[in-house]
C-alpha positions, 0 to 999 in steps of 0.5 A: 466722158471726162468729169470732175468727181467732188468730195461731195458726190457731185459729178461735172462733166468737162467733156461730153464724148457721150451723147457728142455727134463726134465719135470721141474719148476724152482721157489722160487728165492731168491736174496742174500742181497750184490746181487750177487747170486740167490738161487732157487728151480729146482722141477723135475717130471717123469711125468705130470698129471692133477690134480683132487679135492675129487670130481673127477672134475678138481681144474684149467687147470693145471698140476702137477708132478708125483714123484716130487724131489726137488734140490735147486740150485745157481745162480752166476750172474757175471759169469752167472752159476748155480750149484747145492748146495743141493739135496731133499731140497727146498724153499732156503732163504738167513739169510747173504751172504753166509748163507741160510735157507731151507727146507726138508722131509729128517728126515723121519718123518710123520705128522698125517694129516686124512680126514674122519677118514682116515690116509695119511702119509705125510712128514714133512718138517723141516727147516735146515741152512747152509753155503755156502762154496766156492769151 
């Protein structure tokens, strides 16, 4: 989940990934420098897995998702509303008010990343900017 901890002690949750019907984490929250809007990545999975070393043995007690896609959404704290501002993006950061930095694999592009001589295709992550416009 992704919650707002005041100075008081109380919590407000901006995105429930808890008790969701959709497998999700909510993460890289981002305050915008006049503090007024959070930006913040939505990962959603269609499934969950436990995830496993070279070796075949668990790294933590932990689970990943399988089929993750990635959405960067905002967070308005006087109106308490998120909505979404960009698909198959992730890892938002403010550069102003209403600008932002982000990542994404939308180019297409693969590194060459091997081990032991072997070739898996990953994706690049370009970073992009953009503005936010109002609606």
């Amino acid at each position: 989940d992704l919650v707002i901890d005041d100075q008081n002690g109380n919590v407000k949750v901006i995105y429930d990934c808890t008790t969701s019907a959709v497998i999700c984490a909510a993460h890289d929250a981002r305050v915008s420098p006049d503090g007024q809007r959070i930006l913040f990545t939505l990962a959603k999975g269609n499934s969950l897995y436990a995830p496993k070393s070279w070796a075949d043995g668990p790294y933590l007690p932990a689970i990943e998702f399988q089929g993750a896609q990635y959405e960067i959404w905002l967070y308005e704290i006087a109106t308490q509303k998120a909505s979404l501002v960009e698909s198959g993006a992730r890892q938002p950061d403010w550069c102003g008010d209403s600008c932002l930095v982000f990542t994404s694999d939308r180019a297409g592009d693969y590194s060459p990343w091997s081990s032991a001589g072997n070739y898996y295709p990953m994706k690049s992550l370009h970073v992009y900017r953009a503005e936010l416009v109002a609606q």
